[in-house]
C-alpha positions as CSV (number, residue, x, y, z in Angstrom):
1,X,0.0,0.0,0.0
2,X,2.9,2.5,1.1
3,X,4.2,1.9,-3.0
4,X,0.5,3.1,-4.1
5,X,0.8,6.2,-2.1
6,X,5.0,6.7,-3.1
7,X,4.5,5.6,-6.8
8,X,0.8,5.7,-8.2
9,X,1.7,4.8,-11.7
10,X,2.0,0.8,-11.0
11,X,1.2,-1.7,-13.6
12,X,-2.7,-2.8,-13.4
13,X,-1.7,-6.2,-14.8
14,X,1.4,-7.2,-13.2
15,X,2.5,-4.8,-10.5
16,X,5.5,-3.0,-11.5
17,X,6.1,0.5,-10.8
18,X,6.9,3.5,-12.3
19,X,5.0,3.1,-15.6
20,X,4.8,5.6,-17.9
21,X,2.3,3.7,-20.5
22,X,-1.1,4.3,-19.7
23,X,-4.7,3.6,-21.5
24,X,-5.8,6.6,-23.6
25,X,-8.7,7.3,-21.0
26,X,-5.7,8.0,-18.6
27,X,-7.3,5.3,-15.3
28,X,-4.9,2.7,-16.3
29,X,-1.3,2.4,-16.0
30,X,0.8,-0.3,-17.3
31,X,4.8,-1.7,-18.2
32,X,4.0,-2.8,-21.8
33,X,1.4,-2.8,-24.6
34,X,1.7,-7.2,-23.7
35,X,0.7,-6.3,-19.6
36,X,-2.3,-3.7,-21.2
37,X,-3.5,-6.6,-23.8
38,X,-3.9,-9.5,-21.0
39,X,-5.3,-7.0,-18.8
40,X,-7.8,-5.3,-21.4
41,X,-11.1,-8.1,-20.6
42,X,-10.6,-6.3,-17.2
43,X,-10.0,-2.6,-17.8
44,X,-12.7,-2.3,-20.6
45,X,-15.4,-2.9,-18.0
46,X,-14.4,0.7,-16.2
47,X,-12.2,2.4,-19.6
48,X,-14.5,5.7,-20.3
49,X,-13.0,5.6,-24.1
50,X,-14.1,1.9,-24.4
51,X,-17.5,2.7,-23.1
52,X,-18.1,6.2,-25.5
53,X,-17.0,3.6,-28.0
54,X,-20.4,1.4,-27.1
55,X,-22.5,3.8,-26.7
56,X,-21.5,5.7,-30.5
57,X,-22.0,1.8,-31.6
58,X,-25.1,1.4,-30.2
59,X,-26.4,4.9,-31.5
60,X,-25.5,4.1,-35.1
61,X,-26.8,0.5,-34.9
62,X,-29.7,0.6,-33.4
63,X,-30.7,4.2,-33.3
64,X,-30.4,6.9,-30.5
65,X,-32.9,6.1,-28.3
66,X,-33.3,2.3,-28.5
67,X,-32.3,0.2,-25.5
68,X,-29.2,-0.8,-26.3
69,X,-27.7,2.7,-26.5
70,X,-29.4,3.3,-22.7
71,X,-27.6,-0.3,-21.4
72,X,-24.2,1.1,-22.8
73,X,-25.3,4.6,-21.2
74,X,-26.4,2.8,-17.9
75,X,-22.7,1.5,-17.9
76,X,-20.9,4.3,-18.9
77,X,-22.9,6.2,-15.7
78,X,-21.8,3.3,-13.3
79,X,-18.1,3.7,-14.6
80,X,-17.5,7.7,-14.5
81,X,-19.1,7.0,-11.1
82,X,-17.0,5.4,-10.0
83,X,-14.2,7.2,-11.0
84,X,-15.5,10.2,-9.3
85,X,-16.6,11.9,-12.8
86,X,-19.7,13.2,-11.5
87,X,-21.3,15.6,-13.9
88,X,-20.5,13.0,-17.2
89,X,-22.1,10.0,-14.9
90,X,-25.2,12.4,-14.4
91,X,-25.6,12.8,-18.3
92,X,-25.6,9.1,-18.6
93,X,-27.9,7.9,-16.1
94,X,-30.0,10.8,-17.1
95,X,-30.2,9.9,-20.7
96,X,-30.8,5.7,-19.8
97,X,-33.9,7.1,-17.8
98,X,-35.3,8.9,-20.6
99,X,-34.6,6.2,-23.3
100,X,-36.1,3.5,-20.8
101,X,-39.2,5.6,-20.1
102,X,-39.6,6.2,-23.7
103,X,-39.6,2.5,-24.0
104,X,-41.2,1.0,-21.7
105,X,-43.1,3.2,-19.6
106,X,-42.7,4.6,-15.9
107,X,-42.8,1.7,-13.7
108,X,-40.3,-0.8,-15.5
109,X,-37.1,-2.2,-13.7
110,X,-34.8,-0.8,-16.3
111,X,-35.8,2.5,-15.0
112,X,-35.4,1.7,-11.4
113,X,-31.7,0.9,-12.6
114,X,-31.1,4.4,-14.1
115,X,-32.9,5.9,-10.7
116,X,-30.8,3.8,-8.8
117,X,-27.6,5.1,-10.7
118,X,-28.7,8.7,-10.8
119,X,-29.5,8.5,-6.9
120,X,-25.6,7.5,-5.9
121,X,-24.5,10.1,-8.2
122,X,-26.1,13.0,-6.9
123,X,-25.1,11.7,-3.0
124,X,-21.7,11.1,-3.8
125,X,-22.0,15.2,-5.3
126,X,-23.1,16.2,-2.0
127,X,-27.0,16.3,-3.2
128,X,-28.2,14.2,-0.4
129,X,-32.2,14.6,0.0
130,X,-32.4,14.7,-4.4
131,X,-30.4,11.2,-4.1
132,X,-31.5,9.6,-1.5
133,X,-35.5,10.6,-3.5
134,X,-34.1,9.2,-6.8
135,X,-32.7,5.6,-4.4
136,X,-36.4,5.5,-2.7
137,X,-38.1,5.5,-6.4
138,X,-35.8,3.0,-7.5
139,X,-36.6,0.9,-4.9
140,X,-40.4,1.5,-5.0
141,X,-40.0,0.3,-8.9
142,X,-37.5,-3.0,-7.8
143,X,-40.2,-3.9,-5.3
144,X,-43.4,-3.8,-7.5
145,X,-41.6,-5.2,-10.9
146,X,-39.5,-8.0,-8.7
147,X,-40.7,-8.1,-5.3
148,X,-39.4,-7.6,-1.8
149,X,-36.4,-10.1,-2.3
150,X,-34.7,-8.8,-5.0
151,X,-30.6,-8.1,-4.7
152,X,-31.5,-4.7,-6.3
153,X,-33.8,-3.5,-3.3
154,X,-31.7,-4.4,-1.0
155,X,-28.6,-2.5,-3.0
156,X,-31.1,0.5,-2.4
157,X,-32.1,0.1,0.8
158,X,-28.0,-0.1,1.4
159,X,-27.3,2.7,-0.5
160,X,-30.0,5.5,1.3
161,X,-28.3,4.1,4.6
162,X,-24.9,5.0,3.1
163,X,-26.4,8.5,2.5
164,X,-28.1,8.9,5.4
165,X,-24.8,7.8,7.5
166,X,-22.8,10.3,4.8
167,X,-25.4,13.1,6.3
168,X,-24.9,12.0,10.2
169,X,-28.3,10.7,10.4
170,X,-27.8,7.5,12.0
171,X,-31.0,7.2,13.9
172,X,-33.1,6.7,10.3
């Protein structure tokens, strides 16, 4: 851990430092092209240039606002979330909401996944009470469309305590 902090830029594949190639969306660092090719089924899952690449795919395949391009939006959302890329995760989630609800209506499970996105985003941006709203329809929509016992309700149910524990709030 004490290398992490003294040299950041260690290979994701093998774990040698002070690398100086690095993916073009600038989250990966590694030794050689070979160590970035055997760790590529890995580093595409969170790589914001891999995922653009999807969702441009999915536009020109299938059309801007079929499903497809909001499942490549949903995970472009979940990745800039989680590399603290706020505002670009925001767009995503946003834009999966609307293409779900254009497809399928307002109460369909795809659109509790975009809420559910949307809802960390805004609490990890400090927008607590907005996120924890967006969390609370998510799991309102996981609970009619699956049921009680669903992993995804429980995920939410999770997440509002993490923002509610984020606020101080620990009695609710």
């Amino acid at each position: 851990m004490s290398d992490v902090l003294h040299n950041p830029k260690i290979c994701q594949n093998c774990g040698a430092t002070g690398c100086e190639f690095k993916c073009e969306c600038k989250q990966g660092y590694y030794c050689s092209e070979e160590c970035q090719m055997k760790d590529w089924q890995n580093h595409k899952q969170q790589c914001a240039i891999h995922l653009a690449r999807q969702v441009k795919d999915a536009k020109r395949q299938h059309g801007k606002d079929d499903v497809q391009v909001a499942q490549a939006r949903l995970d472009a959302g979940y990745a800039h979330s989680n590399q603290g890329r706020l505002k670009e995760a925001e767009r995503c989630f946003v834009e999966a909401r609307r293409i779900y609800t254009d497809a399928h209506g307002a109460d369909h499970h795809d659109i509790g996944r975009a809420c559910r996105g949307l809802g960390i985003t805004h609490f990890k941006s400090g927008r607590y009470e907005e996120g924890i709203g967006l969390l609370k329809k998510a799991l309102r929509i996981f609970r009619r469309t699956q049921g009680e016992r669903i992993l995804e309700a429980g995920d939410c149910l999770s997440d509002i305590g993490q923002a509610l524990m984020d606020q101080g709030k620990l009695d609710e």
